[in-house]
C-alpha positions, 0 to 999 in steps of 0.5 A: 867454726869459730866467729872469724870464719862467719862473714854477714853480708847485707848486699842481699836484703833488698827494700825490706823485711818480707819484700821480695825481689826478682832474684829471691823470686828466681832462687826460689823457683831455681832450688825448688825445680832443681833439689825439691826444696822449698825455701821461704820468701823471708829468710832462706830465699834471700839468703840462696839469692845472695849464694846464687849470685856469690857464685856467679861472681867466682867468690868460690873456687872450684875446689870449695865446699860451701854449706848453706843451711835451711833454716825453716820458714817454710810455711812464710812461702804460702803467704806469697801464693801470687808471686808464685 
């Protein structure tokens, strides 16, 4: 992998730092009922909102491979009991 082939994409941070929206909510929810993985409000939440919505908009064939990795942050999720 070379920096090429790494894109950013900010479309996805919402109002800010630690500030949930409604589709990191979702995905939260999504991942965790369907793979039994829990993903942190902060980080990994925005980051499978932004994938989720990547692929409803076909920005992946059907033949692509996409990796997304879990980077931690887990304990950030006890923080925002009450929207869960």
């Amino acid at each position: 992998v070379t920096s090429e082939d790494v894109k950013l994409l900010y479309d996805y941070v919402g109002k800010g730092h630690g500030m949930l929206t409604e589709e990191v909510i979702d995905a939260i929810k999504f991942v965790a009922e369907t793979e039994g993985i829990l993903l942190d409000p902060v980080y990994t939440g925005k980051a499978m909102a932004g994938l989720i919505d990547l692929v409803k908009q076909g920005r992946f064939g059907k033949r692509e491979n996409v990796v997304f990795i879990h980077t931690g942050g887990l304990p950030a999720i006890f923080a925002y009991k009450n929207e869960f």
